[in-house]
C-alpha positions as CSV (number, residue, x, y, z in Angstrom):
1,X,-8.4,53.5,31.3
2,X,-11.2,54.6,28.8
3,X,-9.7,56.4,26.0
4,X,-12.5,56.4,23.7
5,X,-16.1,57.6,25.8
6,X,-18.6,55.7,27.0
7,X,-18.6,51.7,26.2
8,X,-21.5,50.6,23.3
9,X,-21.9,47.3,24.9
10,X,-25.2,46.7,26.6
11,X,-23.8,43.2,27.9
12,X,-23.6,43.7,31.3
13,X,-26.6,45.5,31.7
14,X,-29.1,43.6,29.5
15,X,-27.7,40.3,28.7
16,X,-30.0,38.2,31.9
17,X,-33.6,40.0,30.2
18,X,-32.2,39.3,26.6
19,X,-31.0,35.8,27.5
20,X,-34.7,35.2,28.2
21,X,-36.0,36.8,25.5
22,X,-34.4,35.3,22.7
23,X,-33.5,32.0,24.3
24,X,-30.2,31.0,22.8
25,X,-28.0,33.3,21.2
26,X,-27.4,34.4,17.9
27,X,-24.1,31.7,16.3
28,X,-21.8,34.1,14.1
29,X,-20.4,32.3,11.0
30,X,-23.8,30.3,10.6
31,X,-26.6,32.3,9.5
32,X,-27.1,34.5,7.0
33,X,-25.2,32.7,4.2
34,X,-24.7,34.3,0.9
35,X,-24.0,32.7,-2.1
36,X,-22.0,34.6,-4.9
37,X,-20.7,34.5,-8.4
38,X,-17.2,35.8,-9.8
39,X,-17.4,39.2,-9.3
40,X,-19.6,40.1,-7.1
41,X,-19.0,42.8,-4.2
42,X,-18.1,41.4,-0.8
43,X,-19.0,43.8,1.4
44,X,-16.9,44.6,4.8
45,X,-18.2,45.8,7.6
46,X,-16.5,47.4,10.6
47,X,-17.7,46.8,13.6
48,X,-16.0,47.7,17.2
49,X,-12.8,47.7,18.9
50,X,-11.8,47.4,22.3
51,X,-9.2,46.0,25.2
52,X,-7.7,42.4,24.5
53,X,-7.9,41.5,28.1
54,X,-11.7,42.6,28.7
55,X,-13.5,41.7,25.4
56,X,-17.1,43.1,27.7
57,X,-15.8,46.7,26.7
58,X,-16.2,47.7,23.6
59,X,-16.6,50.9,21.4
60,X,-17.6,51.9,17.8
61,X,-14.5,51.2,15.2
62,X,-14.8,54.7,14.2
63,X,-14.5,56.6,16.8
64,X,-10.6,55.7,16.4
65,X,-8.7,58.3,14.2
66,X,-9.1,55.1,11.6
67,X,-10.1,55.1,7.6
68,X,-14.1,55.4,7.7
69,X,-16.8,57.0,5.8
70,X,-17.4,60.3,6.0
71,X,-21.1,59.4,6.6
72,X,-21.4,56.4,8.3
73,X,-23.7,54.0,6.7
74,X,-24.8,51.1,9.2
75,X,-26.2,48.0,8.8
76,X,-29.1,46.9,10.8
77,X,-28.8,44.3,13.6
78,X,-30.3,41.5,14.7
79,X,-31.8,41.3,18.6
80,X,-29.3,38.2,19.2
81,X,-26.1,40.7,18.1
82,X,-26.9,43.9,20.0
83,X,-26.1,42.5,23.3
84,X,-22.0,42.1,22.3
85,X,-21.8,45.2,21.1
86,X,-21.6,44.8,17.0
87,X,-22.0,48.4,15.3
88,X,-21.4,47.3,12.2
89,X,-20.9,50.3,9.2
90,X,-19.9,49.7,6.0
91,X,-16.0,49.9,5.3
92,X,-14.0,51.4,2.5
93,X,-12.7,48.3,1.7
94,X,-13.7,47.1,-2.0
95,X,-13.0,43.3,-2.2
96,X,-14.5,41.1,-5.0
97,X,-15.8,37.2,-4.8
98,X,-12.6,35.3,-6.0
99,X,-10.4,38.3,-7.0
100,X,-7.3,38.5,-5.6
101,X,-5.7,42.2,-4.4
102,X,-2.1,43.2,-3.6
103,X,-1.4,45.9,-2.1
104,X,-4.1,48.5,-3.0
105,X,-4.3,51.8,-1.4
106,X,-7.2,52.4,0.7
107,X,-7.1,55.8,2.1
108,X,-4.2,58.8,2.6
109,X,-4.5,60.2,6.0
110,X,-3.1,63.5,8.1
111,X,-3.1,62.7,12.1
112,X,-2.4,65.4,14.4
113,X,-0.6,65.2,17.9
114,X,-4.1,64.1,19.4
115,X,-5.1,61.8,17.3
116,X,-1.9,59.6,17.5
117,X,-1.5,60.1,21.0
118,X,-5.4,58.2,21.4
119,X,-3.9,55.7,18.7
120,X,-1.2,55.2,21.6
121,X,-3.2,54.8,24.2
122,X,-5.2,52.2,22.6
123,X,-2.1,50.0,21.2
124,X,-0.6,50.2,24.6
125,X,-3.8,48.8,25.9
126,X,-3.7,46.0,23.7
127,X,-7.3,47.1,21.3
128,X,-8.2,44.9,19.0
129,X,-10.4,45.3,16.1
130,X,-13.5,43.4,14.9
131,X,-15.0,43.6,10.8
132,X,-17.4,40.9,9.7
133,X,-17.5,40.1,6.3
134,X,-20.9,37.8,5.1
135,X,-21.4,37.5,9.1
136,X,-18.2,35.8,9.5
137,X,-15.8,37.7,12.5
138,X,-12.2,38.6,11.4
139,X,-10.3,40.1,14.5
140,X,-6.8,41.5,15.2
141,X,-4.8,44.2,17.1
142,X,-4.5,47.6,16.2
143,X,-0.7,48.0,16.4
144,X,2.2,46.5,17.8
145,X,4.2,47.2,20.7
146,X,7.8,46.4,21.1
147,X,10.1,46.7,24.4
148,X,13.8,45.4,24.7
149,X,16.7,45.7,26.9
150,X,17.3,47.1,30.6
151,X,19.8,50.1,30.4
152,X,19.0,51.2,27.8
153,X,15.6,51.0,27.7
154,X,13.7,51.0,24.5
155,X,9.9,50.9,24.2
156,X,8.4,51.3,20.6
157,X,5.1,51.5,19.5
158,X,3.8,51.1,16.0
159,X,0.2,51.0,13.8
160,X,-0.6,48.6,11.7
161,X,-1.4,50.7,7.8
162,X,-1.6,47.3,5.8
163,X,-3.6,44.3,6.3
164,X,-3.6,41.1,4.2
165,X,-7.3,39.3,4.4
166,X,-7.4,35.5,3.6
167,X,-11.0,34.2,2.3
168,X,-11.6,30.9,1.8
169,X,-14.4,29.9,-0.4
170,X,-16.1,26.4,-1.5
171,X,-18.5,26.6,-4.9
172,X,-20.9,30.0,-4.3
173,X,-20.1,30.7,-0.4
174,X,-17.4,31.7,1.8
175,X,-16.4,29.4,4.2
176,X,-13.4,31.2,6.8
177,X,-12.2,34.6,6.9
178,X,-9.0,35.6,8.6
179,X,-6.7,38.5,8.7
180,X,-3.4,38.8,8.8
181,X,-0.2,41.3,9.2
182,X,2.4,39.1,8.5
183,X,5.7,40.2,6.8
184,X,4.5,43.7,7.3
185,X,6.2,46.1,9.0
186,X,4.5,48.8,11.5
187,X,4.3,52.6,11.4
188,X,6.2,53.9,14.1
189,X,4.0,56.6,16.2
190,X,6.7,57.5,18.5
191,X,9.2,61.1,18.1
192,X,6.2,63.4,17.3
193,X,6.4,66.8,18.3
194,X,2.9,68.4,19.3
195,X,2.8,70.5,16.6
196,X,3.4,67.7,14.1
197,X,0.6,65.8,11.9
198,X,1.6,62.4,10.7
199,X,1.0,61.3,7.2
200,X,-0.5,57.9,6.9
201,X,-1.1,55.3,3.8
202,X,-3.4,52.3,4.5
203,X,-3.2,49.5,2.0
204,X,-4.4,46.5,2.0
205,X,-4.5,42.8,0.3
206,X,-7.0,39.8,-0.7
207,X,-6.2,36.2,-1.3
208,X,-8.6,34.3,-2.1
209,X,-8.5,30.4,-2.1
210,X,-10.6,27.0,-2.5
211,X,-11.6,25.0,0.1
212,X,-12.9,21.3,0.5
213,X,-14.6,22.0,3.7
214,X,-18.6,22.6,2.7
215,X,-19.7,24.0,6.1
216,X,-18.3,26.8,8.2
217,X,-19.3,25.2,11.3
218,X,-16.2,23.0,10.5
219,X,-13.7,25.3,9.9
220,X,-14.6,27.6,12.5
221,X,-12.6,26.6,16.3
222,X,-15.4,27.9,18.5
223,X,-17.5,31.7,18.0
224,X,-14.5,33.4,18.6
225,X,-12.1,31.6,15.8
226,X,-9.6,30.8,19.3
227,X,-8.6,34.7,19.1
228,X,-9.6,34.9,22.4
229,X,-8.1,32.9,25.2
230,X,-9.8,30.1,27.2
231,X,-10.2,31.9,30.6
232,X,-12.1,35.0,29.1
233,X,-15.2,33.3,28.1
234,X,-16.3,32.9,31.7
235,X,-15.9,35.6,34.5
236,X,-15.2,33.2,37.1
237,X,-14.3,36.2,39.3
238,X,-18.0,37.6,39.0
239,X,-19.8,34.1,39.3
240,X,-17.8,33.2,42.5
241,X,-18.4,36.2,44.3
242,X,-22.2,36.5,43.2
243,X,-22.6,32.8,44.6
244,X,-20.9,33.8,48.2
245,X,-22.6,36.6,48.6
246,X,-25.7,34.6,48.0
247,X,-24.9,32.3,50.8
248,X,-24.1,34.7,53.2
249,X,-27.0,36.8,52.9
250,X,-29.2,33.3,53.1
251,X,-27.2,32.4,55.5
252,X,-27.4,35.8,57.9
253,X,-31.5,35.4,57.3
254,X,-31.3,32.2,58.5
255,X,-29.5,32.6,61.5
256,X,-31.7,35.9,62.4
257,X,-34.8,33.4,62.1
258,X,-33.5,30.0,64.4
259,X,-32.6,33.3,67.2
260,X,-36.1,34.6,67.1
261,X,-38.2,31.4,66.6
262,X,-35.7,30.0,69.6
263,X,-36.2,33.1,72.4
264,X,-40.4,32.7,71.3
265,X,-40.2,28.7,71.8
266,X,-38.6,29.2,75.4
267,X,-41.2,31.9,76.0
268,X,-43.5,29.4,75.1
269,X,-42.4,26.6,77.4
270,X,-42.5,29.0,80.4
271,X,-45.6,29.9,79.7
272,X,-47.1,26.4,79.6
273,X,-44.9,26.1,82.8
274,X,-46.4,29.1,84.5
275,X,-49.9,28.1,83.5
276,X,-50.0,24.1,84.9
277,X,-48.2,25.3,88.1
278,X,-51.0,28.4,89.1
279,X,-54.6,28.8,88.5
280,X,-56.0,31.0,85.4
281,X,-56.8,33.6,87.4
282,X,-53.8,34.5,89.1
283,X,-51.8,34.5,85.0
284,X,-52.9,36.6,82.3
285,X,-52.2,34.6,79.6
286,X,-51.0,36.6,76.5
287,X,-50.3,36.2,72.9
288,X,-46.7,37.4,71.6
289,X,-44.1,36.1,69.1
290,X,-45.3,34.1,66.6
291,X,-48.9,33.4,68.0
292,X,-50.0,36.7,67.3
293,X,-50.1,35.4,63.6
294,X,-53.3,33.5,63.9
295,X,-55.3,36.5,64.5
296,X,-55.0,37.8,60.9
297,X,-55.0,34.7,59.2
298,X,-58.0,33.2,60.7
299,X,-60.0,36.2,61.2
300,X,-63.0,36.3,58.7
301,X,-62.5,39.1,56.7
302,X,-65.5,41.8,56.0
303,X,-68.2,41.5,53.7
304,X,-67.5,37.8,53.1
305,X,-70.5,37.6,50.0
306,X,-69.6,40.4,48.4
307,X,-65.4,38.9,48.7
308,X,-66.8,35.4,47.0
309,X,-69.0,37.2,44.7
310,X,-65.9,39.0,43.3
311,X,-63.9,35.5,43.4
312,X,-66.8,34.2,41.2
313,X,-66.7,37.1,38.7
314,X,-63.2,36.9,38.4
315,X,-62.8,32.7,37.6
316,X,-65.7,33.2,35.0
317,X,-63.9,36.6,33.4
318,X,-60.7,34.2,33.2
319,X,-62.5,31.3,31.7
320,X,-64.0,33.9,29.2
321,X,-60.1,34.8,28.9
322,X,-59.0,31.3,28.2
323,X,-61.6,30.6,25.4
324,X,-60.9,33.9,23.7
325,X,-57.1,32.1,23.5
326,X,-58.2,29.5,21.8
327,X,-59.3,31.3,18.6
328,X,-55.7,30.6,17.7
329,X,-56.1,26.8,17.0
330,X,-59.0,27.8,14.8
331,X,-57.2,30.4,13.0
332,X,-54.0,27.6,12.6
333,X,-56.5,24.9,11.5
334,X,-58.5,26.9,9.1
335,X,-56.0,28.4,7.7
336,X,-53.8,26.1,6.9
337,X,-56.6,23.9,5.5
338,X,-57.1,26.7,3.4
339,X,-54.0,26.5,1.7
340,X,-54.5,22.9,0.9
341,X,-58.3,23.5,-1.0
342,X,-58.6,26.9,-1.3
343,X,-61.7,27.9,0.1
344,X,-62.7,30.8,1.1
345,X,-63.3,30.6,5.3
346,X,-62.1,33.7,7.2
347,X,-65.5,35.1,8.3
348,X,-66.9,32.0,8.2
349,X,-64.4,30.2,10.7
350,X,-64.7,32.9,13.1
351,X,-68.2,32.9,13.2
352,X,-69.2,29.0,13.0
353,X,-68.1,28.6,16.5
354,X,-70.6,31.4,17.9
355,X,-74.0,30.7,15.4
356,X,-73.6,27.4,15.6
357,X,-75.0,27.2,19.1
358,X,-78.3,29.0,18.3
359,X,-80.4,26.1,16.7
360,X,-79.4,24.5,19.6
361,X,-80.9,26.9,22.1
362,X,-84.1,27.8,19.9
363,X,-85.0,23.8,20.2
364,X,-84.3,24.0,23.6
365,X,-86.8,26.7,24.6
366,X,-89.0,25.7,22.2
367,X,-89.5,21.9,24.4
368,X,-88.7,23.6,27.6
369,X,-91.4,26.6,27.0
370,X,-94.2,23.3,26.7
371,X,-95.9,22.0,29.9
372,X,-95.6,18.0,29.7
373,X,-99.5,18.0,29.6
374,X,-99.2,20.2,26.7
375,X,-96.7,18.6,24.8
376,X,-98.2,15.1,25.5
377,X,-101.7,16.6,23.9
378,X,-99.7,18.0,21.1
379,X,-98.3,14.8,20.3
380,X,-101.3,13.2,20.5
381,X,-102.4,15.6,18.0
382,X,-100.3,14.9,15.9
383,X,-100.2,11.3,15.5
384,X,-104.2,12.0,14.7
């Protein structure tokens, strides 16, 4: 059930054309590094939320009654992280490189009937959350649902307000990035009347800790930090039934062919039959089927100079195509030459190639406008 509009992720639609586009994807955790001192702002971004058990579908982290901006400032995105859906906006969270926080209010806020009844929806559905903090992914749920006993029944739901987040740094850069609700206690969001608002407090907490570990790509237990399980990362459901129907089209094709090329064969035979048992005259023999083929694709076509005349045209136009291409390689080699000596060559390397020809051709029609008796006599001339 969609509780939140219209999915933001342009996975299934455009992940085949960006997949050949970009080539390999974009690794979270790896780029982007940023090296800090004491101090310095950390900046956390939120980014989307969506279903547990379909990861595909996600939505914009604000568009939950959640603690955001007022005016949403985003951060731009690579090509590699549109295709997952990242929206990443700057948070309200203020966390500093090294400095530990407990407990510090973020936000105070006033939920009515509606808003907690979407915050329901989404617990029940098992959302989780996604911020990035110096491009490294921390995830976890939303809330928290608990349900106990037969007769009676009990069935509780409950939003996480507080959130401890666990950095891990080594010298200047942060390594891992987790968050955590442990030893913290849910809101409860059930026994509101509809004319109710409910009064929230988020708080949160940083710890901050040394590592040994020098790359993230150690730390890290795959792109998703093993928050998601195993038999999500392939849709073996979709692959499996794409490859079947594959075959059974090819194979319905197929069959549709042998049938036809097997009634025109026999046709064929009798013909041949037909034709050694009776004279010409009395059979009218016929093309059908699959003979009637070789009266297109032999048949000389109209206007067969003007048709190679064109063909002509067009190989020169793409030789003409080919050498324009290669002004690259004497852009590349010019220019980097040019960073080794430091000569001025821009006009002169884009030129050389064309000029360099003429003295060439002036010699040439200079010998070639000379009858041999003529240019015999004028060397005798000038050996005088």
């Amino acid at each position: 059930m969609t509780i939140l509009g219209h999915p933001q992720s342009w996975s299934c639609q455009w992940l085949p054309v960006l997949i050949l586009l970009l080539g390999t994807g974009h690794e979270p955790g790896v780029e982007g590094v940023t090296h800090y001192k004491a101090g310095d702002p950390v900046i956390l971004y939120v980014s989307k939320v969506g279903p547990y058990h379909n990861h595909q579908e996600t939505y914009h982290y604000c568009q939950l009654p959640v603690c955001c901006h007022e005016k949403t400032c985003h951060k731009s995105l690579s090509l590699g992280k549109v295709p997952d859906g990242d929206r990443m906006a700057e948070s309200l969270y203020e966390i500093r490189f090294r400095e530990n926080v407990e407990k510090r209010i973020l936000s105070h806020m006033q939920l009515s009937s509606a808003q907690v009844q979407q915050l329901r929806q989404a617990i029940e559905e098992l959302y989780y959350f996604e911020f990035v903090v110096d491009d490294l992914p921390i995830r976890g749920f939303v809330g928290y649902t608990e349900e106990s006993g037969f007769l009676p029944h009990s069935y509780k739901i409950g939003l996480w307000t507080h959130l401890d987040f666990h950095l891990e740094f080594h010298g200047d850069r942060i390594i891992f990035a987790n968050v955590s609700v442990r030893d913290v206690k849910p809101h409860n969001l059930d026994g509101l009347q509809p004319d109710e608002f409910l009064r929230l407090t988020h708080t949160y907490s940083v710890r901050w800790s040394e590592t040994s570990v020098a790359r993230r790509s150690d730390r890290r237990r795959g792109d998703d930090g093993g928050f998601f399980p195993r038999t999500l990362e392939i849709h073996w459901l979709s692959i499996i039934n794409s490859i079947v129907l594959v075959f059974s089209l090819v194979g319905f094709v197929a069959v549709i062919l042998m049938r036809v090329l097997r009634n025109d064969l026999a046709r064929y035979n009798l013909d041949e039959e037909t034709t050694s048992g009776s004279s010409g005259d009395d059979f009218d023999q016929g093309d059908n089927g699959w003979k009637i083929i070789h009266t297109d694709v032999f048949r000389f076509p109209p206007y067969r100079g003007l048709l190679c005349a064109v063909l002509g045209v067009g190989a020169q136009f793409l030789a003409i195509l080919l050498y324009a291409l290669t002004c690259c390689i004497s852009g590349y080699v010019s220019s980097h030459f040019y960073r080794q000596i430091g000569v001025w060559n821009i006009i002169l390397t884009t030129s050389l190639f064309s000029v360099h020809h003429y003295p060439a051709a002036s010699d040439g029609l200079a010998a070639g406008g000379l009858s041999p008796h003529c240019h015999r006599r004028h060397l005798r001339e000038e050996q005088r």
